[in-house]
PyMOL Python script that loads the backbone (N, CA, C, O; Angstrom):
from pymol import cmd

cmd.read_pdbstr("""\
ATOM      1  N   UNK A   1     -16.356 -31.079  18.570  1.00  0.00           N
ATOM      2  CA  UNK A   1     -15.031 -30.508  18.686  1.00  0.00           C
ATOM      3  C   UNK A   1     -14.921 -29.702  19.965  1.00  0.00           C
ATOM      4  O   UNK A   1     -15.829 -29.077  20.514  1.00  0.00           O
ATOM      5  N   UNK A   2     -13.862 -29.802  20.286  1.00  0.00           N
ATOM      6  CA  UNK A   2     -13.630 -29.151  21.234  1.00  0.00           C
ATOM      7  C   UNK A   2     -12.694 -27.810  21.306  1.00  0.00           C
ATOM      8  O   UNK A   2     -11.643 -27.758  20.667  1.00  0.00           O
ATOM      9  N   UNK A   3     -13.325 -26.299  22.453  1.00  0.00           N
ATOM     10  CA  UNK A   3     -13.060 -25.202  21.935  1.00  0.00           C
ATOM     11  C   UNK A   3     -11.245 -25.335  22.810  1.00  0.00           C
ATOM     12  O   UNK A   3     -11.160 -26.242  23.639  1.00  0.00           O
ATOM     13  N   UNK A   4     -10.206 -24.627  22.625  1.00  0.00           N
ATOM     14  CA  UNK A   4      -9.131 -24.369  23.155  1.00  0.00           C
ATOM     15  C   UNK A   4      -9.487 -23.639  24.506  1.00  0.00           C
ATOM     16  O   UNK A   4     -10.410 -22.827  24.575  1.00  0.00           O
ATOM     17  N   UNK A   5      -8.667 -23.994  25.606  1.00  0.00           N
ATOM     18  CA  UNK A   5      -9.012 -23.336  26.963  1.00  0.00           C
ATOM     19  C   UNK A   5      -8.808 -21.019  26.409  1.00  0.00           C
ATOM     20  O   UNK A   5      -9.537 -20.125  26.839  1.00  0.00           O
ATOM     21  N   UNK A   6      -7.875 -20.894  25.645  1.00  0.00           N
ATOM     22  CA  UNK A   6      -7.567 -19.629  25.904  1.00  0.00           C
ATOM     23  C   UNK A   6      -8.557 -19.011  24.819  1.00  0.00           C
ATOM     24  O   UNK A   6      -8.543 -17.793  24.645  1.00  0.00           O
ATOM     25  N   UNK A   7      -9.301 -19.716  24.185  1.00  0.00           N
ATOM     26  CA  UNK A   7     -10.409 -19.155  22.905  1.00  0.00           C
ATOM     27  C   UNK A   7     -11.664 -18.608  23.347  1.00  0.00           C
ATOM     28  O   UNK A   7     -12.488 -18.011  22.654  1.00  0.00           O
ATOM     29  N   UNK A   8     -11.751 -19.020  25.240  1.00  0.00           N
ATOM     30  CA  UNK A   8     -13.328 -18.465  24.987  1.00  0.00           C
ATOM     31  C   UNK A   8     -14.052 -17.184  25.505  1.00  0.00           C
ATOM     32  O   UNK A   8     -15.242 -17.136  25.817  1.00  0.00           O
ATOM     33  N   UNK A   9     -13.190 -16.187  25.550  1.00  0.00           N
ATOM     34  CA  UNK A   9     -13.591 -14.690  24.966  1.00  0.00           C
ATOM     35  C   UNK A   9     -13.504 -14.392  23.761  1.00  0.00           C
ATOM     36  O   UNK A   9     -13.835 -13.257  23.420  1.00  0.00           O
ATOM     37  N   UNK A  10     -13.010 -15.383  22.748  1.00  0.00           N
ATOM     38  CA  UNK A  10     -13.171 -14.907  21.317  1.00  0.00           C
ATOM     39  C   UNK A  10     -13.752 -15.756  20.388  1.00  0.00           C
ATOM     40  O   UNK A  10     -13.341 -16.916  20.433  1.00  0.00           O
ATOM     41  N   UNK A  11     -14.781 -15.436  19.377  1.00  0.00           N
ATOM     42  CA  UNK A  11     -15.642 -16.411  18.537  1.00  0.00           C
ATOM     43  C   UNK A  11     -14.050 -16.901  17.907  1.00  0.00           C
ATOM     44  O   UNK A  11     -12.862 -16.649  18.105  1.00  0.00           O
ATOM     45  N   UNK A  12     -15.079 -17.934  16.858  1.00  0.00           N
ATOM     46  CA  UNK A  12     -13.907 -19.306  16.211  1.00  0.00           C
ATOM     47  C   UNK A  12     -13.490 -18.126  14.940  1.00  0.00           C
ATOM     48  O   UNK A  12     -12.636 -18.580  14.178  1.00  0.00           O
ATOM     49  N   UNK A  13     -13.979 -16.626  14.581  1.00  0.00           N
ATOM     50  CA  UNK A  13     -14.085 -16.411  13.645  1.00  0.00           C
ATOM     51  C   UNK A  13     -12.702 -15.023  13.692  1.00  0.00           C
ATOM     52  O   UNK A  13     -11.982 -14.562  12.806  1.00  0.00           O
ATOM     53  N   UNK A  14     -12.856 -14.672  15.453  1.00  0.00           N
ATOM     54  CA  UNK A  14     -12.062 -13.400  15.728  1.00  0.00           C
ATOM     55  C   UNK A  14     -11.148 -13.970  16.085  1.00  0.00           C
ATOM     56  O   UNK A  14     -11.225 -15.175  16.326  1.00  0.00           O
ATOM     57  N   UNK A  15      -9.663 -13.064  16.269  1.00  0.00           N
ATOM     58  CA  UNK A  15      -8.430 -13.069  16.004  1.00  0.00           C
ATOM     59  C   UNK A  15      -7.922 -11.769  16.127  1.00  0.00           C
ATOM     60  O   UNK A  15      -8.158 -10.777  15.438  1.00  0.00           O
ATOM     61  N   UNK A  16      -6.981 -11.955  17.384  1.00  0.00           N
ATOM     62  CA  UNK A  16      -5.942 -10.616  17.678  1.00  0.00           C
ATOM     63  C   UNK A  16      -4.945 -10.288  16.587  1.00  0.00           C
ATOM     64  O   UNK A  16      -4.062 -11.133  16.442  1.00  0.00           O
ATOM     65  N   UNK A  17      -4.904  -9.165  15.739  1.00  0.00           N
ATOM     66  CA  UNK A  17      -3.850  -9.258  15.112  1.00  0.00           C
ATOM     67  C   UNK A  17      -3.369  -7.749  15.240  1.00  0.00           C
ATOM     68  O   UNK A  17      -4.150  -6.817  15.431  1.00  0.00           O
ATOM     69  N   UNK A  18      -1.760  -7.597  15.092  1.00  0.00           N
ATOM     70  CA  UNK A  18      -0.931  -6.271  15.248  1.00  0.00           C
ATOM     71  C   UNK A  18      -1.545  -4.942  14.185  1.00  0.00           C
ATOM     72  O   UNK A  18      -1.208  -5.007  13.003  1.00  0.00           O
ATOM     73  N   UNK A  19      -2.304  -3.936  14.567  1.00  0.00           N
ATOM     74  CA  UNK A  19      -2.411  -2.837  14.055  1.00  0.00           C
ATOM     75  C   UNK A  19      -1.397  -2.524  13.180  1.00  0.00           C
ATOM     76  O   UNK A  19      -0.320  -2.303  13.733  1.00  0.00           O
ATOM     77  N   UNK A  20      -1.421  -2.403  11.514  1.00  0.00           N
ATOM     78  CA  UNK A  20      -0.175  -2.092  10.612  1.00  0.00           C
ATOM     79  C   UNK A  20       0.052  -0.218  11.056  1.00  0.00           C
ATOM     80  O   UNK A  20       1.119   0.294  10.719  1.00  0.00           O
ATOM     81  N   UNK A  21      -0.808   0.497  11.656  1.00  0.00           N
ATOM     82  CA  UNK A  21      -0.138   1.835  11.652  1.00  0.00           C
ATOM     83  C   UNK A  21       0.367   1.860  13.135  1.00  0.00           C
ATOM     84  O   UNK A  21       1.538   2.163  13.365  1.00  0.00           O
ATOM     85  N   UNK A  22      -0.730   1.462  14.402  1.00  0.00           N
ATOM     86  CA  UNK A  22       0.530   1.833  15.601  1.00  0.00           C
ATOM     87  C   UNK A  22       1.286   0.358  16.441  1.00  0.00           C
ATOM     88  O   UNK A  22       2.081   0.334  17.380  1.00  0.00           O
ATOM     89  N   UNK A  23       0.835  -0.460  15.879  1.00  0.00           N
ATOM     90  CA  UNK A  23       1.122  -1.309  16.360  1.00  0.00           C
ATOM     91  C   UNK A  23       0.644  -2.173  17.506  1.00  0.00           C
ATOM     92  O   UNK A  23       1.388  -2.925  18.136  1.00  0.00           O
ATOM     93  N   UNK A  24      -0.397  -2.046  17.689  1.00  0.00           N
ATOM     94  CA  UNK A  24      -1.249  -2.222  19.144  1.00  0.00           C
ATOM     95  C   UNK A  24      -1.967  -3.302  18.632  1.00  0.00           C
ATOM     96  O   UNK A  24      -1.672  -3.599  17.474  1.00  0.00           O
ATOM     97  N   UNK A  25      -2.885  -4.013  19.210  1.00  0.00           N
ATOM     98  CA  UNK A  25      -3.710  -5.136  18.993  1.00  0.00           C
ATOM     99  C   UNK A  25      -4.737  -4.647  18.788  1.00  0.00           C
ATOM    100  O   UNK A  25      -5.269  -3.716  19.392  1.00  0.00           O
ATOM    101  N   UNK A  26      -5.147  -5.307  17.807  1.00  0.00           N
ATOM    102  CA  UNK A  26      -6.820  -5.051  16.578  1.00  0.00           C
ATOM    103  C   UNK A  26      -7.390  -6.378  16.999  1.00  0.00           C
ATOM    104  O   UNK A  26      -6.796  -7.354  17.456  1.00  0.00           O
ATOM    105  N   UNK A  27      -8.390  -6.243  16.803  1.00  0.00           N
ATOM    106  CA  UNK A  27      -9.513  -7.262  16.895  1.00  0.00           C
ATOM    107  C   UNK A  27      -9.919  -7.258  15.491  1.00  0.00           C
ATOM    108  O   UNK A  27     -10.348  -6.192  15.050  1.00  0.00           O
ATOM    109  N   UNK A  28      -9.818  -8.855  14.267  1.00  0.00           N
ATOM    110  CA  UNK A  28      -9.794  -9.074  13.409  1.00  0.00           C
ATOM    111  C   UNK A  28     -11.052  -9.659  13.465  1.00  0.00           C
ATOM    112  O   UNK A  28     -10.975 -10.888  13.465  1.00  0.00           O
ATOM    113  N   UNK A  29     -12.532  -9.085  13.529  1.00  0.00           N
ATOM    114  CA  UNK A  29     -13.730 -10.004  13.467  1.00  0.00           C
ATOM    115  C   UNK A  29     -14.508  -8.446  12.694  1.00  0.00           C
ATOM    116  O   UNK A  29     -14.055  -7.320  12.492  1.00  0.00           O
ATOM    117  N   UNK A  30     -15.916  -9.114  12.412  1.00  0.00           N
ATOM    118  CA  UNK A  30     -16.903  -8.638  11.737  1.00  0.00           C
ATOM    119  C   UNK A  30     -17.620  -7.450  12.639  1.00  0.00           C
ATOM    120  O   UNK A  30     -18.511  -6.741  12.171  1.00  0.00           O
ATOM    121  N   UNK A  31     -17.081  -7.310  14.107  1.00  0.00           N
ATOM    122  CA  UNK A  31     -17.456  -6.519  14.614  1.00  0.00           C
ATOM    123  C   UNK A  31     -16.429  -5.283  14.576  1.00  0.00           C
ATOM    124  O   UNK A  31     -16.898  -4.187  14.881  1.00  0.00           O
ATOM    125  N   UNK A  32     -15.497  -5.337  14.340  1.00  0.00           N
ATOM    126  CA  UNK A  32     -14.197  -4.341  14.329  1.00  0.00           C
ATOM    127  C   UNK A  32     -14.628  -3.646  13.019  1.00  0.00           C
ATOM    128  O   UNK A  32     -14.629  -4.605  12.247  1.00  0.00           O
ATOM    129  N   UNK A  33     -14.954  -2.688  12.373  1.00  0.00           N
ATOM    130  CA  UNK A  33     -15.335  -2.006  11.331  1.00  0.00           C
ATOM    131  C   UNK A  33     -13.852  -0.900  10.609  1.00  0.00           C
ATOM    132  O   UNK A  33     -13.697  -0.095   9.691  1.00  0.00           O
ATOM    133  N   UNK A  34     -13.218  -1.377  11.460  1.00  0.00           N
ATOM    134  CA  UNK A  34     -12.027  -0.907  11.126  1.00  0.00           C
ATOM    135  C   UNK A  34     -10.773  -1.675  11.020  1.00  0.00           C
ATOM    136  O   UNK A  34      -9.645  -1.224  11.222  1.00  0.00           O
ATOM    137  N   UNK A  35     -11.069  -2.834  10.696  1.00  0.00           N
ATOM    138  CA  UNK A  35     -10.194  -4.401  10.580  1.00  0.00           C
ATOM    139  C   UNK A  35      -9.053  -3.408   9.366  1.00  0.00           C
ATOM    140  O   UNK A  35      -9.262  -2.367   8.744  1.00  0.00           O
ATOM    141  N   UNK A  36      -8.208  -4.052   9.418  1.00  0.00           N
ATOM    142  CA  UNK A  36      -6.931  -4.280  10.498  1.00  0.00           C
ATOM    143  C   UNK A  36      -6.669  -3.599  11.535  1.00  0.00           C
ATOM    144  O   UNK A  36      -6.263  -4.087  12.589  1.00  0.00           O
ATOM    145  N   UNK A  37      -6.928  -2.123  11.279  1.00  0.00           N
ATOM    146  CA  UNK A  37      -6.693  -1.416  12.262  1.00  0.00           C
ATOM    147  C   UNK A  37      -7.624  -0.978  13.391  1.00  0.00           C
ATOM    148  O   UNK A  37      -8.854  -1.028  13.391  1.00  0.00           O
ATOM    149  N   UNK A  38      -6.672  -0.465  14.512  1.00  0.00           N
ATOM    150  CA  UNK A  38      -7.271  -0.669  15.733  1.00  0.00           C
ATOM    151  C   UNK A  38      -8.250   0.142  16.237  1.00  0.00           C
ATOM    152  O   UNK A  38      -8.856  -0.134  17.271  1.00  0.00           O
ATOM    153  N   UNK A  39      -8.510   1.426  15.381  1.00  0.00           N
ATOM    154  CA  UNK A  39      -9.690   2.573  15.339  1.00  0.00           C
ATOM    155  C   UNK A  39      -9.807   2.783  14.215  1.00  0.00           C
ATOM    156  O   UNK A  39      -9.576   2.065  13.243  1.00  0.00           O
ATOM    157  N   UNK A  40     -10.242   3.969  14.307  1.00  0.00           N
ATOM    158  CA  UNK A  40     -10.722   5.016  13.334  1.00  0.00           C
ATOM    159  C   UNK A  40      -9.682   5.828  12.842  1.00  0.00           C
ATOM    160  O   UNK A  40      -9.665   6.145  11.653  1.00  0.00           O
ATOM    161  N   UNK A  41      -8.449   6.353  13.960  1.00  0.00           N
ATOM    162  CA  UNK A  41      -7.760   7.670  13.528  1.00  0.00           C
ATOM    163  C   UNK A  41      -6.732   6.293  13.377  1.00  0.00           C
ATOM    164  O   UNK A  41      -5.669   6.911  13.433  1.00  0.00           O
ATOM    165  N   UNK A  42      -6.463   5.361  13.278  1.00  0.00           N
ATOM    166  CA  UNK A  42      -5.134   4.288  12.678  1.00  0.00           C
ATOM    167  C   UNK A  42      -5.688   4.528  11.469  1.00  0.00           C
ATOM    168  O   UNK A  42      -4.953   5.161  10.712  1.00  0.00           O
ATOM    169  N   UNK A  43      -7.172   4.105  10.872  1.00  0.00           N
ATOM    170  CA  UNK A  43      -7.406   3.851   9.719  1.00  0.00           C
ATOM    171  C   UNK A  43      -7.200   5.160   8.556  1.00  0.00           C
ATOM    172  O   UNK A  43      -6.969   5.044   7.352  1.00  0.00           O
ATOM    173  N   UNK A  44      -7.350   6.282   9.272  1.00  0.00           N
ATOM    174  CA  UNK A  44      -7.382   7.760   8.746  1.00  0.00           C
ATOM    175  C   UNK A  44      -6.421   8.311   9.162  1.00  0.00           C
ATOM    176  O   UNK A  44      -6.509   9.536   9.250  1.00  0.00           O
ATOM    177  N   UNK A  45      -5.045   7.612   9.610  1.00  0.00           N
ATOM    178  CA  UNK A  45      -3.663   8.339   9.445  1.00  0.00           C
ATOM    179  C   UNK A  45      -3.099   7.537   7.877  1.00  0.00           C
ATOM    180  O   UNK A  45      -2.446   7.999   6.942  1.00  0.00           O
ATOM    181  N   UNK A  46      -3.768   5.974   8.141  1.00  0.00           N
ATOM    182  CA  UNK A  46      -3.506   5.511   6.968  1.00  0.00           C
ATOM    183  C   UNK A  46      -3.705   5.540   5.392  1.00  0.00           C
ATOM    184  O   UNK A  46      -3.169   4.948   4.455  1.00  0.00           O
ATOM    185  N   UNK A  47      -5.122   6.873   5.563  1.00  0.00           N
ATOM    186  CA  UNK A  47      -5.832   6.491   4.255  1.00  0.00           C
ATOM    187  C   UNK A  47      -4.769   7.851   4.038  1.00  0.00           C
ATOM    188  O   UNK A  47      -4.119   7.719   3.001  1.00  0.00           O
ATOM    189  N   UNK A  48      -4.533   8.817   4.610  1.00  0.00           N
ATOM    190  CA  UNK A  48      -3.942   9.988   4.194  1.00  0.00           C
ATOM    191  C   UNK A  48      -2.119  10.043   4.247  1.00  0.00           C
ATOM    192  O   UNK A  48      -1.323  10.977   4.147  1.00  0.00           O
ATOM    193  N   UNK A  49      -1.963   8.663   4.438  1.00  0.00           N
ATOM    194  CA  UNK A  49      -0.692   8.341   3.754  1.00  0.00           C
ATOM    195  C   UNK A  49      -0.539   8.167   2.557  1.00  0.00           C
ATOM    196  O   UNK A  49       0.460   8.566   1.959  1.00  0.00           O
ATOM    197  N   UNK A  50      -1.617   7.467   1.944  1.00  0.00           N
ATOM    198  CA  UNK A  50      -2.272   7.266   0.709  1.00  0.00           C
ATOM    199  C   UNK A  50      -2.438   8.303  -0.389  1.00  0.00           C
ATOM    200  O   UNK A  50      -1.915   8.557  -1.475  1.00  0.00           O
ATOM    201  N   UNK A  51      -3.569   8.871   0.519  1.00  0.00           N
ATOM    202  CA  UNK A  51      -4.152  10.150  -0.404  1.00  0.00           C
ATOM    203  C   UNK A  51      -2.501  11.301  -0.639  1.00  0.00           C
ATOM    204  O   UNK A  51      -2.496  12.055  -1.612  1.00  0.00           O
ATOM    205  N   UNK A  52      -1.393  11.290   0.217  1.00  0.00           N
ATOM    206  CA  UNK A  52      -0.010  12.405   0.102  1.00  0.00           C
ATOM    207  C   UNK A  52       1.010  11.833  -0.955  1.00  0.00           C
ATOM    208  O   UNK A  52       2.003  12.335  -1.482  1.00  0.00           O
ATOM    209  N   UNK A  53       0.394  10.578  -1.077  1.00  0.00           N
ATOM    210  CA  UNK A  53       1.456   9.513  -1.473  1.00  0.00           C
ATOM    211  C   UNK A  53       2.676   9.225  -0.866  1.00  0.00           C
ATOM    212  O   UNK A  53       3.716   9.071  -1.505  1.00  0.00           O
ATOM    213  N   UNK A  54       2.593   9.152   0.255  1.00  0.00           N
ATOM    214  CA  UNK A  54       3.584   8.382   1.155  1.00  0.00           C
ATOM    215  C   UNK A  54       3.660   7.003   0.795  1.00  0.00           C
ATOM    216  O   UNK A  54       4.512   6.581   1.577  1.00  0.00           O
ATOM    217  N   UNK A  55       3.373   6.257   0.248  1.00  0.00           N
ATOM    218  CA  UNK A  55       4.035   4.937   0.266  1.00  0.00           C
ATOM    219  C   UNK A  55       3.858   4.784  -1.192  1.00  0.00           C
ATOM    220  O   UNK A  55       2.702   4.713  -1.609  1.00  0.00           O
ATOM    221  N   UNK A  56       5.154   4.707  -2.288  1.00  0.00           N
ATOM    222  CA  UNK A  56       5.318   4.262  -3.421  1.00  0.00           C
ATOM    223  C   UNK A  56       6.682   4.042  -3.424  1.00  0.00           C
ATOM    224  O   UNK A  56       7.633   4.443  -2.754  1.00  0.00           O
ATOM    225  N   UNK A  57       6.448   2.968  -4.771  1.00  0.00           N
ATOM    226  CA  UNK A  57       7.496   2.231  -4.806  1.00  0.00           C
ATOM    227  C   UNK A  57       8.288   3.215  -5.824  1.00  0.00           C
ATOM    228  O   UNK A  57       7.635   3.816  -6.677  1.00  0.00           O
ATOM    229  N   UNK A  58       9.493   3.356  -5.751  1.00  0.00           N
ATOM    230  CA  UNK A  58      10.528   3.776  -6.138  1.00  0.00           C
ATOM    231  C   UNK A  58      10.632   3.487  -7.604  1.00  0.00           C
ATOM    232  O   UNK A  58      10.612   2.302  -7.934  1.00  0.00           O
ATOM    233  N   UNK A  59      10.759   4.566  -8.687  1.00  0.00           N
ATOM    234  CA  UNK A  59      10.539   3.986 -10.547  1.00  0.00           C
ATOM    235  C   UNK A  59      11.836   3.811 -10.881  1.00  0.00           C
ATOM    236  O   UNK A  59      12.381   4.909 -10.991  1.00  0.00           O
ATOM    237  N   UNK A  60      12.570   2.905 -11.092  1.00  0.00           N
ATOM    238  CA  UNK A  60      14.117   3.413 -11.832  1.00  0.00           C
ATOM    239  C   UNK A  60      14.199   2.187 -12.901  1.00  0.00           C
ATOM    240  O   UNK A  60      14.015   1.006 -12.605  1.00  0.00           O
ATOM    241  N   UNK A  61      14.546   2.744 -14.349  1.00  0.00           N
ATOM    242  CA  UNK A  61      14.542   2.489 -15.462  1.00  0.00           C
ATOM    243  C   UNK A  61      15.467   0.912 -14.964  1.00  0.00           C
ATOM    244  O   UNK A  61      16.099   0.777 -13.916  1.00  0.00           O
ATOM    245  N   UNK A  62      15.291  -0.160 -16.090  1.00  0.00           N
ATOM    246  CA  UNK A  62      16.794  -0.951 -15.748  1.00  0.00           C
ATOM    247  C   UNK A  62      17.580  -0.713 -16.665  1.00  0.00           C
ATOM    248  O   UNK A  62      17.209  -0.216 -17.729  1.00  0.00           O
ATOM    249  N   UNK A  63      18.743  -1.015 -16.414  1.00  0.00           N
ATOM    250  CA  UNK A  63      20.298  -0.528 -16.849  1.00  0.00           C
ATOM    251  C   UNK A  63      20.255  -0.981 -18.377  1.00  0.00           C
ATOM    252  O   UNK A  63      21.034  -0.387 -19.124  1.00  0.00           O
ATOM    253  N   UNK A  64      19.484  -1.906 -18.895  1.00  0.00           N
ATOM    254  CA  UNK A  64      19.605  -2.591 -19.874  1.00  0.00           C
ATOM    255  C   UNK A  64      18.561  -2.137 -21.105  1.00  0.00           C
ATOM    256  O   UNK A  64      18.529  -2.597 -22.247  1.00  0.00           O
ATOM    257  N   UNK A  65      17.699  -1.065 -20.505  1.00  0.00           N
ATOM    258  CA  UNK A  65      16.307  -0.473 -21.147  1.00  0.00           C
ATOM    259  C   UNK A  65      16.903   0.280 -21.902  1.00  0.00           C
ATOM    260  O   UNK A  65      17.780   1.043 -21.497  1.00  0.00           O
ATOM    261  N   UNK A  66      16.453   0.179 -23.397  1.00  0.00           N
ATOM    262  CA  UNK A  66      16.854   1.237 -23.980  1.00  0.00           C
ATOM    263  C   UNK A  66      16.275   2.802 -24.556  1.00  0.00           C
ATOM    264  O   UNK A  66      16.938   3.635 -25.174  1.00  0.00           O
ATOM    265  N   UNK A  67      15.263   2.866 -24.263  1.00  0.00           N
ATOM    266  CA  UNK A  67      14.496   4.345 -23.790  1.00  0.00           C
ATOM    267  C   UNK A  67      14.755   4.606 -22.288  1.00  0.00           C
ATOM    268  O   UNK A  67      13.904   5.165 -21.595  1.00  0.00           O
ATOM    269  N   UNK A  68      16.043   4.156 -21.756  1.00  0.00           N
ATOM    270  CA  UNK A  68      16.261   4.716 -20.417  1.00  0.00           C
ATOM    271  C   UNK A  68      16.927   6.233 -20.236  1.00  0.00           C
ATOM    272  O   UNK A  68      17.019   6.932 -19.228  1.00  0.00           O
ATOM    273  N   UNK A  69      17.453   6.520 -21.916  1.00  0.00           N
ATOM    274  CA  UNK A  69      18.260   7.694 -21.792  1.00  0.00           C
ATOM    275  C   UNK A  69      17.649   8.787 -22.648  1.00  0.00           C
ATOM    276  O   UNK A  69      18.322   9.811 -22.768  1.00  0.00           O
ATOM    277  N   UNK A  70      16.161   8.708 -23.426  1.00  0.00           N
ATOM    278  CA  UNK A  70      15.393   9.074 -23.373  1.00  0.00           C
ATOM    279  C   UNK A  70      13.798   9.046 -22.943  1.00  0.00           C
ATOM    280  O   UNK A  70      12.717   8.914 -23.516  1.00  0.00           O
ATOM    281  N   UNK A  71      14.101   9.173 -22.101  1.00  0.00           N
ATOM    282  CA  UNK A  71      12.931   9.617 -21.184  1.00  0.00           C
ATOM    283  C   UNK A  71      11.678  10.474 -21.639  1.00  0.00           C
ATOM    284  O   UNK A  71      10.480  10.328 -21.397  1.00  0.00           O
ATOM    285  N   UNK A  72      12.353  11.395 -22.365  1.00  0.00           N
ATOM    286  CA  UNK A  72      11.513  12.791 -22.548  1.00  0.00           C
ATOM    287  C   UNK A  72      10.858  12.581 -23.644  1.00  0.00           C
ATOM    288  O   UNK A  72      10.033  13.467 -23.869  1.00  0.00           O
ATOM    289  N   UNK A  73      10.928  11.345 -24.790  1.00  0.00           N
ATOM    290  CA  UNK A  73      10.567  11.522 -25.869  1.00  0.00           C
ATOM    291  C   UNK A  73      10.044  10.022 -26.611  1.00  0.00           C
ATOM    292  O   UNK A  73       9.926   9.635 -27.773  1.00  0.00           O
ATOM    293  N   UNK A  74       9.797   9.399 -25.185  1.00  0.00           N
ATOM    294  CA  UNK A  74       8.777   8.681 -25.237  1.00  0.00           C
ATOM    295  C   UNK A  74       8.944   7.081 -25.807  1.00  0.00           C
ATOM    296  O   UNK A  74       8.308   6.107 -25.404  1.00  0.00           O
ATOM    297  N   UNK A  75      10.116   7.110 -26.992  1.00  0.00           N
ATOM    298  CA  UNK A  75      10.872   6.324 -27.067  1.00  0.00           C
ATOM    299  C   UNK A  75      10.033   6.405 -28.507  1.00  0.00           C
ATOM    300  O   UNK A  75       9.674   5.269 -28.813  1.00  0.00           O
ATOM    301  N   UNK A  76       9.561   7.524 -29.603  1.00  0.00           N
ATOM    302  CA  UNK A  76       9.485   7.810 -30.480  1.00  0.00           C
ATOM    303  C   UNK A  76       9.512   8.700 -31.757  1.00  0.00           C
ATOM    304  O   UNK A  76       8.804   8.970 -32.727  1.00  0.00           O
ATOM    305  N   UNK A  77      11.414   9.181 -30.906  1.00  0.00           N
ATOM    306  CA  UNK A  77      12.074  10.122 -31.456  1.00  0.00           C
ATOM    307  C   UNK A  77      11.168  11.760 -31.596  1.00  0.00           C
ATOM    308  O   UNK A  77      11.638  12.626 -32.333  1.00  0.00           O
ATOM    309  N   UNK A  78      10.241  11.939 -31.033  1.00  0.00           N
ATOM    310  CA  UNK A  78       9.570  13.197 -30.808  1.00  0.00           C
ATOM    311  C   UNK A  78       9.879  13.970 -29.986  1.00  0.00           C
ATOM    312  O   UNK A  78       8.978  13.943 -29.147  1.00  0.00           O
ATOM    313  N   UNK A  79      11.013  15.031 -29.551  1.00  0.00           N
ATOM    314  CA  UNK A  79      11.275  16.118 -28.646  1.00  0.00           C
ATOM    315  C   UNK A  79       9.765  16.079 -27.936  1.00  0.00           C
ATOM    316  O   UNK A  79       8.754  15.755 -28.559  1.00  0.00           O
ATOM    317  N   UNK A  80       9.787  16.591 -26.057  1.00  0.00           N
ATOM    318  CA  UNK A  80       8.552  16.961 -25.642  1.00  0.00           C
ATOM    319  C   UNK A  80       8.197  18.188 -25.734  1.00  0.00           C
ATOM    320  O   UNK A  80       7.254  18.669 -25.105  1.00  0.00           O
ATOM    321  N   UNK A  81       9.035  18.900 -26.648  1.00  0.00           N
ATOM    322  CA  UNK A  81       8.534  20.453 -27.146  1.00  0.00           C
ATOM    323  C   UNK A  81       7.763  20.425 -28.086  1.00  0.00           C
ATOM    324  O   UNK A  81       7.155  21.438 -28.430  1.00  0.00           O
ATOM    325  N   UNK A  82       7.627  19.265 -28.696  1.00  0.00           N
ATOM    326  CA  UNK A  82       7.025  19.444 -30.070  1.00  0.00           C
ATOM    327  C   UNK A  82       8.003  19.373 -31.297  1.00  0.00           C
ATOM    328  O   UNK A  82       7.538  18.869 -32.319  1.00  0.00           O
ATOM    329  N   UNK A  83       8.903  19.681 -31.313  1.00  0.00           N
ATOM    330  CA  UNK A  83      10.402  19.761 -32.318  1.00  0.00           C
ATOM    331  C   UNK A  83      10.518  18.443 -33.050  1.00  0.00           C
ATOM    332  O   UNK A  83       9.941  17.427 -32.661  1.00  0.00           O
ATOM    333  N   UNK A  84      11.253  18.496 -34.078  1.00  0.00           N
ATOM    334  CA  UNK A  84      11.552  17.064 -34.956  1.00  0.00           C
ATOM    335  C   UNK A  84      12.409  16.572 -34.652  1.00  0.00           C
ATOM    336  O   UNK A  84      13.155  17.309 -34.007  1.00  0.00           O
ATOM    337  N   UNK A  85      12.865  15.286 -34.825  1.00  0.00           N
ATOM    338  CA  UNK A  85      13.745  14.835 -34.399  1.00  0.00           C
ATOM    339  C   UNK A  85      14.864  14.747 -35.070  1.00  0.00           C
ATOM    340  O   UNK A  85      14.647  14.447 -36.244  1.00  0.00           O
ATOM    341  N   UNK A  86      16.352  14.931 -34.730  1.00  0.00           N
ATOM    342  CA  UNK A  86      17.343  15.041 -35.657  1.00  0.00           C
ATOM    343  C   UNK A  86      17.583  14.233 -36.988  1.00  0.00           C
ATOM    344  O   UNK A  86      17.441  13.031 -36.767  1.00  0.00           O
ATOM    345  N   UNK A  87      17.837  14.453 -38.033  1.00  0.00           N
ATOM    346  CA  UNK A  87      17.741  13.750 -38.840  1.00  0.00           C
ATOM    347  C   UNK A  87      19.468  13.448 -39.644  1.00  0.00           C
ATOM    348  O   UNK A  87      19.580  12.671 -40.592  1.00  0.00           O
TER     349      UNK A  87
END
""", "prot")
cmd.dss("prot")
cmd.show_as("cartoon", "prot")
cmd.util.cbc("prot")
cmd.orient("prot")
């Protein structure tokens, strides 16, 4: 087989790909220890997006749920005070 003219500074295995935190080009091989990202402080702005919880997905009940309008009580008529439930 034959290698592509623009492949041969890079093994068959590495691959430029876009850094997900700054956007810069990563080197996607076994030598990059920080694959995807392009260092160390990309990888550790990222883990402490994590650790603050910066990236979650948004919880909202659907319209059609019917413990959507109690919330607090678990959806087994138990107040979260402890209290009974109306009878």
């Amino acid at each position: 087989m034959k290698r592509s003219e623009n492949s041969e500074n890079t093994s068959p295995a590495e691959r430029i790909v876009r850094c997900p935190q700054c956007g810069g080009d990563s080197r996607w091989s076994p030598e990059n220890p920080y694959r995807p990202f392009c260092s160390q402080r990309c990888k550790l702005i990222d883990l402490g997006a994590w650790a603050s919880e910066s990236y979650r997905i948004p919880a909202q009940a659907p319209a059609d749920d019917p413990d959507a309008g109690n919330a607090g009580d678990g959806g087994n008529g138990i107040s979260p005070a402890g209290g009974s439930p109306a009878a």
